[in-house]
C-alpha angles and dihedrals in degrees: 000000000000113000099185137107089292103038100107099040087111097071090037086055089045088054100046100046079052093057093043092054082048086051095045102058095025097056091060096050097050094047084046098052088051094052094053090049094047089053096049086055090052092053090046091050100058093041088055092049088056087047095055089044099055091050087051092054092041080048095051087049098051090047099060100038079058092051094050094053091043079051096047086044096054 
C-alpha cells in the first residue's frame, strides 16, 4: 500500500474517468435540449409576428372603414 503523493491517484483517475463518461453523455443532451427549445421560440416567434401583422391589417381596415362613415356623417 503505497501511502505517498500519488497514493491515492487511483481513486482521482477513477473519478475522473467517472466525470468524463457523465460529461459525455450529459453534455449532448443538454445541447440538445437547448436546441430543441431554441427552435420552439423561433416557431413561436414567427407565428406571433403573423400574428401582429394580420391585426395590423384587420386594424387598418377598421380605421379606415371608420374614416369613411365619419366622411359620409359630416
Amino acid at each position: 500500500m503505497s501511502t505517498g503523493l500519488f497514493g491515492g491517484a487511483g481513486i482521482v483517475l477513477g473519478l475522473f474517468y467517472f466525470l468524463f463518461i457523465v460529461l459525455w453523455v450529459a453534455v449532448p443532451v443538454f445541447i440538445y435540449l437547448i436546441n430543441k427549445r431554441v427552435k420552439e421560440m423561433r416557431d413561436n416567434s414567427r407565428e406571433y409576428r403573423m400574428e401582429i401583422k394580420e391585426l395590423n391589417a384587420n386594424l387598418k381596415y377598421l380605421k379606415r372603414k371608420f374614416n369613411e362613415t365619419n366622411e359620409h356623417q359630416t
